[in-house]
C-alpha positions in Angstrom: -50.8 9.2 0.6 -48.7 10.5 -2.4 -47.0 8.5 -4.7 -43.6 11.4 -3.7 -44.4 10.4 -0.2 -44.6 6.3 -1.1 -41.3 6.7 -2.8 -39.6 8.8 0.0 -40.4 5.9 2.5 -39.1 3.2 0.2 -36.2 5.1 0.1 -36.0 5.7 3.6 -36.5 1.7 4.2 -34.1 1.0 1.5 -31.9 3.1 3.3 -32.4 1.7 6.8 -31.9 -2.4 5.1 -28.6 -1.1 4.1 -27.5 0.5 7.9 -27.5 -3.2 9.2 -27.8 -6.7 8.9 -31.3 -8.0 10.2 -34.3 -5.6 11.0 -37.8 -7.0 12.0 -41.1 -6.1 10.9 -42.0 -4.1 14.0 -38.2 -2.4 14.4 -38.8 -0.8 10.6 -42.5 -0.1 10.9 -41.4 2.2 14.0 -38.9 3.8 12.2 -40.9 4.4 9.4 -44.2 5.1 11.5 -46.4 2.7 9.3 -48.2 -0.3 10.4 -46.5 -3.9 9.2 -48.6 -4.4 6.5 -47.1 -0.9 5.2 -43.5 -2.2 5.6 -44.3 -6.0 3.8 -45.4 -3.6 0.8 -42.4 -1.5 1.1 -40.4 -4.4 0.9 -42.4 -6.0 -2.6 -41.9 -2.6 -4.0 -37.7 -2.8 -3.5 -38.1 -6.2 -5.1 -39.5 -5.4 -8.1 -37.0 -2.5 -8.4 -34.1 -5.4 -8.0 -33.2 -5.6 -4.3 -33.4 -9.0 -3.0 -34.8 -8.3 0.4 -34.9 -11.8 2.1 -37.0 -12.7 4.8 -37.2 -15.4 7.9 -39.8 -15.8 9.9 -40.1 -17.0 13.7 -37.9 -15.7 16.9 -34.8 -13.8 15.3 -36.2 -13.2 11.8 -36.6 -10.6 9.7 -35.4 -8.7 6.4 -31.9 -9.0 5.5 -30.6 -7.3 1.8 -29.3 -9.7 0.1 -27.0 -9.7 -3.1 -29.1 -10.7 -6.0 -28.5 -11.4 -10.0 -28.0 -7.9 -10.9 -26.4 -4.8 -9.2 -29.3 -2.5 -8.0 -28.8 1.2 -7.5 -27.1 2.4 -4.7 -28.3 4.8 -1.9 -25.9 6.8 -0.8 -25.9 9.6 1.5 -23.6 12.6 1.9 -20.2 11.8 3.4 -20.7 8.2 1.3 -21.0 10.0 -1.8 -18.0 12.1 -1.6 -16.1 9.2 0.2 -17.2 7.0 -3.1 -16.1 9.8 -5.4 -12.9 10.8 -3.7 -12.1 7.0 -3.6 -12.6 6.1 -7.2 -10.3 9.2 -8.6 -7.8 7.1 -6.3 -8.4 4.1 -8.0 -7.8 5.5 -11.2 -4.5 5.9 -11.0 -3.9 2.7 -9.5 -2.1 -0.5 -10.0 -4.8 -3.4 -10.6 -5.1 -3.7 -14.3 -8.3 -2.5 -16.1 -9.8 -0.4 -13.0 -8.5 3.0 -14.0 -10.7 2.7 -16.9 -13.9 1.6 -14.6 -13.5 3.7 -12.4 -13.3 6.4 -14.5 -16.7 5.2 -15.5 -18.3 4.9 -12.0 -16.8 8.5 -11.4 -18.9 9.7 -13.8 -22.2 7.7 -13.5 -21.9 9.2 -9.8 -20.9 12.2 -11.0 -24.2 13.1 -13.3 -26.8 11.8 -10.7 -25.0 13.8 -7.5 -26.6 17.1 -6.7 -24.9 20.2 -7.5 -23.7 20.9 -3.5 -21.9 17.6 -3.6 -20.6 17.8 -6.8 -19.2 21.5 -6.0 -17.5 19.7 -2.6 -16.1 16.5 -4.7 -14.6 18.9 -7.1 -13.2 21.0 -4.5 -11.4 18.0 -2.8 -10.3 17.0 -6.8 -8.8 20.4 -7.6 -7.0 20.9 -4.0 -5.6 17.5 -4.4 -2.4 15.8 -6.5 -1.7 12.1 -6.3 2.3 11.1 -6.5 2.1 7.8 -8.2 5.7 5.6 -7.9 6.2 3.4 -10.8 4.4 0.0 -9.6 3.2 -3.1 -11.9 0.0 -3.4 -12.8 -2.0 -6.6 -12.1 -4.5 -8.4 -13.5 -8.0 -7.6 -11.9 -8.9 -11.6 -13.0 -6.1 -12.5 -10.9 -7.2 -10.7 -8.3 -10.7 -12.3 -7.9 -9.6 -15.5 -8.5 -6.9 -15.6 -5.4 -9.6 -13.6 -3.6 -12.1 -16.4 -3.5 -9.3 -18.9 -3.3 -8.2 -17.7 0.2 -12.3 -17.2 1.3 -12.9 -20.8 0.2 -9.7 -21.8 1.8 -8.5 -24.0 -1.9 -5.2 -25.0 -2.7 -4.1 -22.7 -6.4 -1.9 -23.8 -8.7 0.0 -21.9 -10.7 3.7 -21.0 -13.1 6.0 -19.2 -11.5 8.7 -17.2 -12.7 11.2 -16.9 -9.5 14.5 -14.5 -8.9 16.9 -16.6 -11.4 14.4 -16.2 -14.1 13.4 -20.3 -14.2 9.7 -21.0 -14.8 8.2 -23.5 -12.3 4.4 -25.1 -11.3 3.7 -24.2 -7.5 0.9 -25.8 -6.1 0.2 -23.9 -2.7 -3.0 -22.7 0.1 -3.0 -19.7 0.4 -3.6 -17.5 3.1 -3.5 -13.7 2.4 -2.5 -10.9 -0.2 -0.6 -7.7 1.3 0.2 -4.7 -1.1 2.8 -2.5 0.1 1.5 0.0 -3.1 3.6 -0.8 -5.3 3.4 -4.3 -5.7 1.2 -7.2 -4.9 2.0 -10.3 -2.7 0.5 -14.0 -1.5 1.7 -15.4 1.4 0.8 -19.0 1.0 1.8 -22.5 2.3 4.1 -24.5 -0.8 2.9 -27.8 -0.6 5.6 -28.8 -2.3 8.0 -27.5 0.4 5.8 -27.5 3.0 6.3 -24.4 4.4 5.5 -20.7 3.9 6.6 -18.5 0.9 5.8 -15.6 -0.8 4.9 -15.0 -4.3 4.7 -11.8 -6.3 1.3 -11.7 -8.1 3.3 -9.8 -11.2 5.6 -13.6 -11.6 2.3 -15.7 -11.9 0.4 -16.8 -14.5 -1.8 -19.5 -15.5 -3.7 -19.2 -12.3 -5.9 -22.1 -11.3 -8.2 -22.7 -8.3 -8.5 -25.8 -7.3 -11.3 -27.8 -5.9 -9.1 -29.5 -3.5 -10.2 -27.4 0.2 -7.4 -27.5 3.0 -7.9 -26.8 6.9 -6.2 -23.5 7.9 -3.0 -24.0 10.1 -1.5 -22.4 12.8 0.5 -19.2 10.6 2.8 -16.4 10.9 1.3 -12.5 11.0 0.9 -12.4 7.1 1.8 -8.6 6.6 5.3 -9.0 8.9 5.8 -12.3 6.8 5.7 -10.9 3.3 7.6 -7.6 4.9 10.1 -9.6 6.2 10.8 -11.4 3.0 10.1 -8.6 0.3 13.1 -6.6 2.5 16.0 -8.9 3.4 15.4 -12.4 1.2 16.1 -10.5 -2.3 19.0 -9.0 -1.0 23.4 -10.0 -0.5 23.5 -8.0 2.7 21.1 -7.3 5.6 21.9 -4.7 7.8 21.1 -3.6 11.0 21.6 -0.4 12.6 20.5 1.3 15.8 18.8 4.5 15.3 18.3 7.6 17.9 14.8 8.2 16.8 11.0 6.7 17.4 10.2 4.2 15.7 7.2 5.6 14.0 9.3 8.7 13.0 11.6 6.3 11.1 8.5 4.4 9.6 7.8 7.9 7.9 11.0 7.8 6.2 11.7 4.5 5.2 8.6 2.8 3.0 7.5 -1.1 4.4 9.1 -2.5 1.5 12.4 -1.1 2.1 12.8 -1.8 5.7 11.8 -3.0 8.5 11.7 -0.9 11.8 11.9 -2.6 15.6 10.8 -1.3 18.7 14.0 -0.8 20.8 14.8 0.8 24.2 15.4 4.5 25.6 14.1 6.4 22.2 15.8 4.0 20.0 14.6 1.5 17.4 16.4 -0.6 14.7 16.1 -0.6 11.1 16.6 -3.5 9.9 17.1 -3.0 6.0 18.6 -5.1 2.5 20.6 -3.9 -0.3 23.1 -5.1 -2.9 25.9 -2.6 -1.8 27.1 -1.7 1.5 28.3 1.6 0.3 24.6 2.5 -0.8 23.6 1.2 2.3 25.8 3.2 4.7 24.4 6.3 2.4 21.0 5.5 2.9 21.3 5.4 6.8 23.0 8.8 6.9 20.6 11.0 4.6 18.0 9.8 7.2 19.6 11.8 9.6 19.7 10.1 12.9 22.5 9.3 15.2 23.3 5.1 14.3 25.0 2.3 15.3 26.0 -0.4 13.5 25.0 -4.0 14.9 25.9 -5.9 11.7 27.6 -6.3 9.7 30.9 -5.2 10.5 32.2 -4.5 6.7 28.9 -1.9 6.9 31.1 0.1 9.7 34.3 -0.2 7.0 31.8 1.2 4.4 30.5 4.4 6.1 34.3 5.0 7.2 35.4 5.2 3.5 31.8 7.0 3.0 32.9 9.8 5.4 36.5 9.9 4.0 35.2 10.3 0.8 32.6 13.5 1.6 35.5 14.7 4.4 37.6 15.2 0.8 34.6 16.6 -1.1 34.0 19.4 2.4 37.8 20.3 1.9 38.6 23.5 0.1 39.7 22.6 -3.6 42.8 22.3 -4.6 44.6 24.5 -6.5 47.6 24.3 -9.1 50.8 26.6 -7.8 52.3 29.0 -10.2 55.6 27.1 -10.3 54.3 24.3 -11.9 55.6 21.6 -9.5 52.4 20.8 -7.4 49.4 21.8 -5.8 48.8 23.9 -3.5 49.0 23.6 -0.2 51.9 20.8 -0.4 54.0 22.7 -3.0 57.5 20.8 -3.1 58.9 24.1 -4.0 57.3 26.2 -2.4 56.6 25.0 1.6 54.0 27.6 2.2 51.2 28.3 0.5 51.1 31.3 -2.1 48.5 33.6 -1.8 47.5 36.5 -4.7 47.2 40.6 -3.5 44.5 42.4 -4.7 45.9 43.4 -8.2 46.1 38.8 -8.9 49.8 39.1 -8.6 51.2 35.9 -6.6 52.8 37.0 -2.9 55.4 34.4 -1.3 53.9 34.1 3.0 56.4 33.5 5.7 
């Protein structure tokens, strides 16, 4: 056999380690159409090229690829490569600190070794394709590893805090999950402190510490409506409510996670459920979306989008003008009862 046809097969073994978990001798010398001894050579040869393929014997073993010491090269195939590439231009432009940079560098490493009808496709997707990136903070990738492994480990992390009135404060806490709403990063984790759930914006910490100190998970609310929940009416004077004459998922397309939160309701209505400093700007908000609303609470929100529409009633109105007399506007002239009106040469005309 040729050394081309060798290396094809180690490829194509390399390729079938990496489909699924566990394979036995006999599955992969049928897939490969060698004899066993053929696939136990295959396997040395991925060794030496720095795959860890591990082995078991007896009823339910096999080869298993493992992570090793070193990152080996990656076999992709089609749709994974431009799935990788597409990915990575994503994540350059992104919000975790440090990763624009690497994977700008990945982008390109993948870039040289794709083959030219790959490369042509990735660039197509590239050039047909513009990213709108909101202003978001960046966070520390270090950070990110660290709470990563605290919440597979299930440790308690300790940490400074910087919270809403700008004190500085040591949490000690088990946490439980990170949500991103794509702007910002959050934990939802148990204070142990307070003994109860909070959330914590990654961009406030610092001095983050995992501990050695393991905790039993506990019976928990749904992490992403916990954070949602907080990140859109805690901050905030006044929560809202308003019922909305729309689907709910139609209204989820206008108004981003972070902003508000949208409830199922009944006969094609749902009800946004949204924060804000200012009832004014509130009662705005709800209008531009364009829906017929009612307000549940609070009241003051229905005296708000009454001075709201008396306010764009006088902007609709036709301007008003300054009469020729002197002594008022037009149309309440106290001279003049009715409104003057100018001919076609500009002169003014009395009506009767």
């Amino acid at each position: 056999m040729t050394v081309e046809a060798t290396t094809e097969r180690v490829l194509r073994l390399l390729t079938l380690l990496q489909r699924r978990p566990s394979w036995t001798a006999a599955e992969l010398a049928a897939e490969l159409r060698v004899t066993d001894r053929s696939v136990r050579r295959d396997v040395e040869r991925l060794r030496t090229l720095g795959y860890p393929v591990h082995a078991s014997a007896g009823v339910g073993g096999g080869y298993q690829l493992g992570a090793g010491t070193r990152l080996p090269p990656l076999l992709l195939d089609d749709e994974e490569a431009i799935a990788t590439a597409v990915s990575l231009r994503l994540a350059s432009g992104g919000t975790v600190a440090g990763a624009a940079e690497a994977a700008l560098r990945a982008l390109a490493k993948l870039d040289q070794v794709m083959p030219p009808r790959l490369r042509a496709e990735v660039r197509a997707v590239h050039g047909a394709t513009e990213t709108l990136v909101g202003p978001g903070v960046e966070i520390d990738a270090e950070l990110l590893v660290t709470l990563a492994r605290a919440v597979r480990d299930a440790v308690r992390v300790r940490f400074r805090y910087t919270g809403r009135d700008g004190g500085e404060r040591e949490r000690t806490v088990e946490p439980l999950r990170m949500v991103t709403t794509g702007r910002r990063w959050y934990l939802m984790a148990r204070d142990v402190d307070r003994d109860d759930w909070r959330t914590f914006r990654l961009d406030r910490m610092r001095e983050v510490v995992a501990t050695t100190w393991r905790f039993r998970a506990t019976e928990h609310p749904d992490p992403v409506a916990y954070v949602q929940r907080s990140v859109t009416e805690a901050p905030y004077r006044h929560l809202a409510r308003v019922r909305l004459h729309a689907r709910p998922d139609r209204v989820r397309e206008l108004v981003p996670p972070q902003v508000g939160r949208v409830e199922d309701d009944r006969d094609g209505w749902c009800v946004l459920v949204v924060g804000g400093e200012d009832l004014h700007r509130l009662a705005m908000h709800v209008a531009r979306l364009g829906f017929e609303a009612e307000v549940l609470e609070p009241p003051e929100l229905r005296e708000a989008a009454a001075q709201l529409a008396h306010r764009l009633t006088a902007m609709a109105v036709h301007p008003r003008r300054s009469c020729s007399c002197g002594a008022g506007t037009l149309p309440e002239c106290p001279v003049h009862e009715a409104p003057q009106l100018q001919d076609r040469r500009g002169e003014s005309v009395d009506t009767v």
